[in-house]
Structure formats: structure tokens, C-alpha cells
BASE-976320 format. One record per residue (C-alpha): residue number from 1; x, y, z. Coordinates in steps of 0.2 Angstrom, whole numbers. Each point is the difference from the previous one (the first is absolute). Layout:
<pts>
{NUM; {X; Y; Z}}
...
</pts>
This chain:
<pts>
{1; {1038; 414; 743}}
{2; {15; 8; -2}}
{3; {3; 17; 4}}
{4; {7; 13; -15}}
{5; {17; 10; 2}}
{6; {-3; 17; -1}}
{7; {7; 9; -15}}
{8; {16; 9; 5}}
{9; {-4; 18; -5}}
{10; {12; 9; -10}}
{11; {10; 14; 7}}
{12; {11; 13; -10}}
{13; {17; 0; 4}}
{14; {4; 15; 11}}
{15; {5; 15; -10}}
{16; {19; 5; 1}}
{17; {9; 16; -9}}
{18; {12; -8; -15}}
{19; {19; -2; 6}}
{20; {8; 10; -12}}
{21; {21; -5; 5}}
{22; {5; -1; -19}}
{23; {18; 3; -3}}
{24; {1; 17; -11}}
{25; {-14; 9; 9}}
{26; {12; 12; 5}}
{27; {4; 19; 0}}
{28; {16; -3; -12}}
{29; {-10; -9; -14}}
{30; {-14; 13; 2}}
{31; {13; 13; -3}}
{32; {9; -7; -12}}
{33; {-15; -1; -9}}
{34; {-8; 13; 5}}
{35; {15; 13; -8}}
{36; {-2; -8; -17}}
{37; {-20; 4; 1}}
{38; {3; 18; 6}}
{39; {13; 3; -16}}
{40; {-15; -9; -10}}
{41; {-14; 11; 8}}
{42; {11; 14; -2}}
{43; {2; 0; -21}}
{44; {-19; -6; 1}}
{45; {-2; 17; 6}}
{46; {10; 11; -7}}
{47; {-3; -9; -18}}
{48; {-18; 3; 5}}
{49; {-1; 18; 3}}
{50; {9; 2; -16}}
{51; {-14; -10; -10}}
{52; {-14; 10; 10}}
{53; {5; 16; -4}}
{54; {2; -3; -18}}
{55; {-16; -7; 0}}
{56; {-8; 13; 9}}
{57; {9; 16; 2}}
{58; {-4; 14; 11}}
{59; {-3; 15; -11}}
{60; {16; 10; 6}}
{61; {8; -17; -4}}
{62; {-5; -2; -18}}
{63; {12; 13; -10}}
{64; {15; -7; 11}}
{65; {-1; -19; -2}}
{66; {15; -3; -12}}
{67; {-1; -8; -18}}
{68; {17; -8; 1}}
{69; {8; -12; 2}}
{70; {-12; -10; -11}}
{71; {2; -16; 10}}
{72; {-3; 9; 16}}
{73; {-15; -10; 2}}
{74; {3; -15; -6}}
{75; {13; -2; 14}}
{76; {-10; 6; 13}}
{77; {-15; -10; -3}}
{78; {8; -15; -5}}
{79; {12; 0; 16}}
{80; {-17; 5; 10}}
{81; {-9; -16; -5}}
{82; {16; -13; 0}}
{83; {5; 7; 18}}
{84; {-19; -4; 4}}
{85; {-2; -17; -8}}
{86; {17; -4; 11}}
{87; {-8; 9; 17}}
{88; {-15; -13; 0}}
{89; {15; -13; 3}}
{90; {10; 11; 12}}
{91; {-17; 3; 9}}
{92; {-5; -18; 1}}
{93; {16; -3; 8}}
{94; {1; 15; 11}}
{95; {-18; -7; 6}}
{96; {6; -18; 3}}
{97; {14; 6; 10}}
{98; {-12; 10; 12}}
{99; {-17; -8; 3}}
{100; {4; -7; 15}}
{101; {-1; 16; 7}}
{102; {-17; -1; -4}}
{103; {-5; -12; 13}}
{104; {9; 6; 17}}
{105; {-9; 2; 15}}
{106; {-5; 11; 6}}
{107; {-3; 9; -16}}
{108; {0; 15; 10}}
{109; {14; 3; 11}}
{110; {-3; 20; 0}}
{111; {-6; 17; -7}}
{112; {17; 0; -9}}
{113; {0; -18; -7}}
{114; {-19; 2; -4}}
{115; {7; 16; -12}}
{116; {12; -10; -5}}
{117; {-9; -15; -7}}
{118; {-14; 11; -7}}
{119; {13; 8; -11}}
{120; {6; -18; -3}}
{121; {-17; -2; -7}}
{122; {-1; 12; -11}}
{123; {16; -2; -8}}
{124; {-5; -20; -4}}
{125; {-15; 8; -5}}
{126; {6; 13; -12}}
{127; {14; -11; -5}}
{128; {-11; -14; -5}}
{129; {-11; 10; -9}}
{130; {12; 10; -10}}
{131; {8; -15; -8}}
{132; {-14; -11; -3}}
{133; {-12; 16; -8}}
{134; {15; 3; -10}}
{135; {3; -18; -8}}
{136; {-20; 2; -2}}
{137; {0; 17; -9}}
{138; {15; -5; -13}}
{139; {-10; -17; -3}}
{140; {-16; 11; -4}}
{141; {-9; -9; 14}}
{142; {-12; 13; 10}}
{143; {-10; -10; 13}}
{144; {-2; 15; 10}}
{145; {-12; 13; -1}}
{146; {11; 16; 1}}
{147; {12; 8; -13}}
{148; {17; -8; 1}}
{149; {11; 16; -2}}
{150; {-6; 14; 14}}
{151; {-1; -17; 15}}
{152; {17; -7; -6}}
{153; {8; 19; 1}}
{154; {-8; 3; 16}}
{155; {4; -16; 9}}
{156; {17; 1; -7}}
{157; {3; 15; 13}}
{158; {-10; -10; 13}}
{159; {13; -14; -4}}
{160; {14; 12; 1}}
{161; {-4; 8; 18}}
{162; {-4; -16; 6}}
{163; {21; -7; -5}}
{164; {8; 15; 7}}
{165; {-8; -1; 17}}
{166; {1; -18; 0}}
{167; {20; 2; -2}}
{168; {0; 13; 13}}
{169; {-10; -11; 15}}
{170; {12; -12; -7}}
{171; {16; 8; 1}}
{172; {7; -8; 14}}
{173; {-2; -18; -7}}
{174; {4; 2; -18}}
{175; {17; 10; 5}}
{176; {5; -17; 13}}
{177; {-4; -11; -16}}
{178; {4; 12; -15}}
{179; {17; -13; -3}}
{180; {8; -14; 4}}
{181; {11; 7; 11}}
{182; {-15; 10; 10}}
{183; {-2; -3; 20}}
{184; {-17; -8; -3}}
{185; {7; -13; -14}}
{186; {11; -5; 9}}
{187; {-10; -5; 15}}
{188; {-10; -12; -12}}
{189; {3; -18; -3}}
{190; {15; -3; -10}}
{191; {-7; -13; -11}}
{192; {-12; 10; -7}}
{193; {12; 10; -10}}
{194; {0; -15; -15}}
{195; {-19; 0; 1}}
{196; {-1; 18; 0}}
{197; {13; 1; -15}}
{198; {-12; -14; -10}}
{199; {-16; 10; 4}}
{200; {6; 16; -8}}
{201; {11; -8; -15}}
{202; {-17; -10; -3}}
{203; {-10; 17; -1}}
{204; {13; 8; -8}}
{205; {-1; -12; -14}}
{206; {-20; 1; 1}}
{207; {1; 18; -5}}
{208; {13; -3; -13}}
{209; {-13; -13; -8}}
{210; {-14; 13; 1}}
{211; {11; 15; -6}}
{212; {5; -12; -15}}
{213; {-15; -6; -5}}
{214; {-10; 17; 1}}
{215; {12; 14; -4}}
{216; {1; -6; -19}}
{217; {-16; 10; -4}}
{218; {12; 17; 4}}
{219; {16; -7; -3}}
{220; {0; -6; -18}}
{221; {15; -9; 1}}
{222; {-7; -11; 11}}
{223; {-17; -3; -9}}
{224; {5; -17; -2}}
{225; {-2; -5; 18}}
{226; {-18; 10; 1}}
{227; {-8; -13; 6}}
{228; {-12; 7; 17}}
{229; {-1; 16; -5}}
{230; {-19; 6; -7}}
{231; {6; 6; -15}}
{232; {14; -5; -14}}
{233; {8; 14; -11}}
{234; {-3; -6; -16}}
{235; {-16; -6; 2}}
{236; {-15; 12; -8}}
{237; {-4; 7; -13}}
{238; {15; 5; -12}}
{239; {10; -6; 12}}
{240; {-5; 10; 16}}
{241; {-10; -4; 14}}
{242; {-18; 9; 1}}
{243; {-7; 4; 19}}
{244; {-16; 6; -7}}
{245; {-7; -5; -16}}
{246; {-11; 10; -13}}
{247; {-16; -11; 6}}
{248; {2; 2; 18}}
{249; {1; 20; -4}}
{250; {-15; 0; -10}}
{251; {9; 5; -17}}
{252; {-1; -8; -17}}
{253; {3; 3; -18}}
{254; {-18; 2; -1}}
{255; {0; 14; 11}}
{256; {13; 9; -6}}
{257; {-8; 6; -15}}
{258; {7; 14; -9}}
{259; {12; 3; 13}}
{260; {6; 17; 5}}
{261; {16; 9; 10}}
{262; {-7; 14; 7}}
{263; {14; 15; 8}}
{264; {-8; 10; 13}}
{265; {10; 16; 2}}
{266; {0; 19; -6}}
{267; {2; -6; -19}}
{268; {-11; -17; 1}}
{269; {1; -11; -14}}
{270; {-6; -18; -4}}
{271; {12; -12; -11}}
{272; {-5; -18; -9}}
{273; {8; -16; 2}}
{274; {8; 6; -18}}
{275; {4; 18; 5}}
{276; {9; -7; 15}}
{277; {10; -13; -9}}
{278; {7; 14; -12}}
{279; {6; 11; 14}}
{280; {20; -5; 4}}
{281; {2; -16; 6}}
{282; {11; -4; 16}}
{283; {8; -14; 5}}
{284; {3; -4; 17}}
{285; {7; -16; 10}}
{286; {-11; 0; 17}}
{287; {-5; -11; 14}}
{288; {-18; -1; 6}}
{289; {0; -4; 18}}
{290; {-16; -5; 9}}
{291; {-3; -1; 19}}
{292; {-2; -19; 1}}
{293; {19; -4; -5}}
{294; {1; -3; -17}}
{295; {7; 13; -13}}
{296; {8; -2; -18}}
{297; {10; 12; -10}}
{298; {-9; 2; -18}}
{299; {3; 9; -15}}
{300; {-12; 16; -3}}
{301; {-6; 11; -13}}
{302; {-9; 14; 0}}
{303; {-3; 19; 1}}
{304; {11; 10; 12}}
{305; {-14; 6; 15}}
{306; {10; 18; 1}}
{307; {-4; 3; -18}}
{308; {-20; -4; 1}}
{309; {1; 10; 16}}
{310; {8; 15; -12}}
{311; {-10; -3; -12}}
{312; {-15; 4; 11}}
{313; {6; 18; 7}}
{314; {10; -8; 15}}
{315; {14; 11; 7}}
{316; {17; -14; -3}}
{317; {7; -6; 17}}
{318; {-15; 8; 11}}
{319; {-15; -11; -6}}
{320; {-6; -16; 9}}
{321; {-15; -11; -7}}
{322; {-15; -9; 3}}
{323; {-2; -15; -10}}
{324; {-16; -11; -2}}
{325; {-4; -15; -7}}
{326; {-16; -9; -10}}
{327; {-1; -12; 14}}
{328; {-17; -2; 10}}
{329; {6; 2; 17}}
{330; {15; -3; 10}}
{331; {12; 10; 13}}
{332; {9; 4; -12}}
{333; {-9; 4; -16}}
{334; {4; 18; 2}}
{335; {19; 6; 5}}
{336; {11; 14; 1}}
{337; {20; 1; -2}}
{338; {10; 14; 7}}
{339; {8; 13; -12}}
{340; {19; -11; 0}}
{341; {-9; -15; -6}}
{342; {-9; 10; -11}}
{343; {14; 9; -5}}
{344; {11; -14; -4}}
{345; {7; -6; -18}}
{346; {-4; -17; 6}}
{347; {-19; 1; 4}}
{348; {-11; -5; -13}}
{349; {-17; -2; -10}}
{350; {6; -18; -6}}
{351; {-7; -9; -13}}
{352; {11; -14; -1}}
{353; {6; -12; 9}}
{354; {15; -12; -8}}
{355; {-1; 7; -15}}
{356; {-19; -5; -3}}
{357; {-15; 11; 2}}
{358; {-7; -2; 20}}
{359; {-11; -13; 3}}
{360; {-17; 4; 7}}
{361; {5; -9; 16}}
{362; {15; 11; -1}}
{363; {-12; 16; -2}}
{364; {-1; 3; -17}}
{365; {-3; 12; -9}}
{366; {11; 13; 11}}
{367; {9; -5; 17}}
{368; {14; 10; 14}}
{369; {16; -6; 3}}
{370; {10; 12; 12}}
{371; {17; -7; 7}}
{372; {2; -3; 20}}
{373; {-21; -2; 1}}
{374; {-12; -14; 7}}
{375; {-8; -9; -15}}
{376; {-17; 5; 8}}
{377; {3; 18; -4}}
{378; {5; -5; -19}}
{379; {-15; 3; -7}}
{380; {-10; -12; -12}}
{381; {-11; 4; -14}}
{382; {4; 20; 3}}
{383; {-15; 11; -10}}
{384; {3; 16; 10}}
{385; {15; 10; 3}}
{386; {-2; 17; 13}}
{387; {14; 11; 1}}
{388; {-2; 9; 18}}
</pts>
């Protein structure tokens, strides 16, 4: 007989903490990085609160938001979501650069360091969030169950105290690497200074890419190279792109009927389609701007919304306006301008768009268009005008 080996028994290989000695894991890349994503996180939220507040004025707010100039918007927004598309690559970068931080040991080396990495994790955190919510929200993909708009504003602040303390615990080391010629950069090895160079052109020219082939759907000139970005200028109906469409807002031509402007105001009045299209026409060059990037300048036709607002009994220059649309439901099925939109020559009841009646998608019978607004708040398939 012969005798059977026993069967070696398999043993895991001990655990060890990854060696992370990769060239460029350094305090000069992370703060040459890390300045172009604070100047990006800084128009990101100063473009922001300029989007919010349009969106959602405070009521001392409202008379003083300013009409003019009439691209004001579109610049804003349009540089708020190219300089966060390019973020997600400076953040990427600024991430690669510092991981390896995330594996020293101890992790906690004090009260202080413990501080400090907390707010080190709340500012990945809020960082990571930010950008990716926002490429989300401008591709209409909600996979969360909260409203986009009030989390994004409030972890925008969270985001913001979280970079200014992290430059102030990190004062010291971003001041010895700020250049070149700084006391820490210096100390580093000298031929990491190509690698360096290469890592940065390289992001450098994936932002350019990004930038080029995104900023198209505000940028007209550059529509022809609009080839990430969700939406295209000149794609919709009559030649303009459509956010919400008459179906997904519960309106059709069924349910218009014999469809009625109604004036609230000390002299109400109700006008027709007809009775509205004999009132003076004007015509009026504008750009509508919406919060997800994209924005076109269109001709418009319609009725002057100072003159309906007269019409009604409103005192000229004092009177701001509730608008409400036919639309089932929606955040913005009812709005309100202050008295300068409301006041200015440009705003208007259109009911054209490119010289052609307004589509329903476009919100025939009766839309706003105010310069310097968020498309959300030009309202669609208007039926009720109240002068306040």
C-alpha cells in the first residue's frame, strides 16, 4: 500500500498596505493642479449664484434683478456649465495626483491631522458630487430621489467652506510649491520637471477637447464641433431646442379649446388669439438661455408685456407679474418677474418665433420671452396674466 500525500492547504498571501512611490505624487503637481480647479470651482460658484437667484429670488430681490444686458445669462450659464464639464477633468487629475495620501499609516497621526483629513473628505465628497450631479442634471438623468436645484445650491456652500479651509491648513505647503522657483520645488527631483510639464500640457489639452466639443450649444460659432454636449442649437422644433415638451406638460391642442388670455389687475380684461394678434406687433432679437448650457438667440414677435400690463390698470414702471401657465404640474408652472423685467420694451407675450406662428412644443398659443432670464421662467402656453 502506499501511503497518500497530504494536500498542501492553501494559505493567502499575507496582507501588505500598497507602495504607492509613483513619480508626480507630489505637492508641486497637486498644486499646480489644484489652482486651476479652485479658479474652476470658483466661476462654478459665482456663475451659480447668479443662476440661482434668477431662478429663485428673494422677495426683496425680485424688483432689483436687472433686465440688461440681454445676454447676461447666457454668459453666465454657458460659462457655469463649460467650466464644470472641464472641472470633471481637473478634478480627476487633482484626485490621481493625491490618493496616495489616502493610504498612509497611521491614518491618524493626531487631533489636528484627524481634522484635517475629515475636511479632506468632505471636500472629495462635495467635489465629486457637484460635478457628476451637474453632468446628470444637464443630461436630464435624475437617479436620485431629491430635487436637484435646492441639494446642488446647498452643497455648493458646503463645497465652498470646505476649499477655503483646506487652503488654509494647507498654506504652508502650497506657498513652498506655488512655482518653480518655490523652496519645496526645488527640493524635488529634478527629472520630474519634463514628466510634470507632460502631465499638465496633457490635461491642458484634455480640457481644451472637452471645452471644444461641448461649448458649441452656447457658442454658436462653434456649433459645428458640438459633439459631447446634450443638446445641439439648431436641433428642435423650428430650429430650437425644446427642454420640456407640450406632452411631458400635459398640454395639447385638444385641450386648449377656445383658448383665452386672461389680465388680472384693477381693469381685468380677457383677449383671443385674434384680439391679441391685432394689438401692435414687436419684434425683438433675444436669446433664450436654459440652466443645462445650451441657449440660442431667436427671432420674436409678440405683444409688448408693459402694454397688457396697462391695459389692465397697472401703475407703468411700479407693477410686477404673476404668470401661469396651462401646464398640469411643474416648478414652474406659475412665475413671477420683478417690475424691470416687467417694465422692459424687450419682454414679451410672443407669438412667434422665426417668423412662424409658435409651435406647441414651443408653447403656443402665447409664450414669455424676457432678456437676461433662465428659459425655465419663459413661460409656455401662458393663459393667465396677474398684474401685482
Amino acid at each position: 500500500m502506499t501511503s497518500r500525500m497530504p494536500r498542501p492547504r492553501f494559505a493567502p498571501p499575507p496582507f501588505r498596505p500598497p507602495v504607492l512611490s509613483g513619480r508626480l505624487h507630489d505637492a508641486r503637481t497637486a498644486t499646480a493642479v489644484g489652482r486651476w480647479l479652485g479658479a474652476a470651482f470658483a466661476v462654478c460658484f459665482a456663475t451659480g449664484l447668479v443662476s440661482h437667484y434668477l431662478q429663485h429670488p428673494p422677495g426683496w430681490l425680485a424688483d432689483l434683478l436687472p433686465s440688461r444686458p440681454v445676454w447676461g445669462y447666457r454668459l453666465s450659464q454657458g460659462l457655469h456649465i463649460a467650466t464644470g464639464l472641464a472641472a470633471i477633468v481637473l478634478l480627476l487629475v487633482k484626485l490621481w495626483a493625491v490618493y496616495p495620501r489616502l493610504f498612509v499609516w497611521p491614518p491618524v497621526r493626531s487631533v489636528r491631522h484627524a481634522l484635517e483629513r475629515l475636511s479632506v473628505a468632505v471636500l472629495v465628497a462635495t467635489a465629486v458630487f457637484q460635478v457628476f450631479s451637474g453632468l446628470l442634471n444637464i443630461a436630464e438623468w435624475y437617479p436620485w430621489p431629491f430635487s436637484f436645484v435646492p441639494v446642488h445650491f446647498a452643497v455648493a456652500w458646503i463645497a465652498a467652506g470646505s476649499i477655503l479651509l483646506h487652503i488654509a491648513v494647507k498654506a504652508p505647503e502650497i506657498r513652498a510649491h506655488w512655482g518653480r522657483r518655490s523652496p519645496g520645488t526645488r527640493e524635488l527631483p529634478a527629472e520630474d520637471v519634463r514628466d510634470r510639464r507632460s502631465l499638465l500640457l496633457g490635461m491642458g489639452a484634455a480640457v481644451g477637447v472637452v471645452t471644444l466639443t461641448t461649448v458649441g450649444q452656447t457658442l454658436t460659432p462653434l456649433k459645428a464641433l458640438d459633439l459631447l454636449a446634450p443638446r445641439h442649437p439648431d436641433h428642435g422644433p423650428q430650429g430650437l431646442p425644446v427642454n420640456r415638451t407640450a406632452a411631458a406638460a400635459g398640454v395639447s391642442e385638444r385641450g386648449l379649446g377656445e383658448w383665452r388670455l386672461e389680465v388680472v389687475g384693477p381693469r381685468p380684461c380677457t383677449l383671443t388669439l385674434d384680439a391679441l394678434r391685432a394689438l401692435p406687433q414687436t419684434h425683438a432679437r433675444l436669446p433664450i438661455a436654459c440652466v443645462e448650457g445650451w441657449s440660442v438667440a431667436a427671432d420674436w414677435a409678440g405683444i409688448r408685456v408693459r402694454e397688457l400690463i396697462q391695459r389692465a390698470g397697472g401703475r407703468p414702471g411700479t407693477a410686477a407679474l404673476r404668470v401661469t401657465s396651462l401646464e398640469v404640474s411643474g416648478a414652474y408652472r406659475v412665475m413671477e418677474m420683478g417690475a424691470d423685467y416687467a417694465e422692459d420694451p424687450l419682454t414679451l407675450l410672443a407669438l412667434t418665433l422665426n417668423g412662424q406662428t409658435l409651435s406647441l412644443d414651443h408653447g403656443f398659443p402665447a409664450r414669455i420671452i424676457a432678456p437676461n432670464r433662465p428659459g425655465v421662467l419663459q413661460t409656455k402656453w401662458v393663459h393667465r396674466l396677474e398684474v401685482l
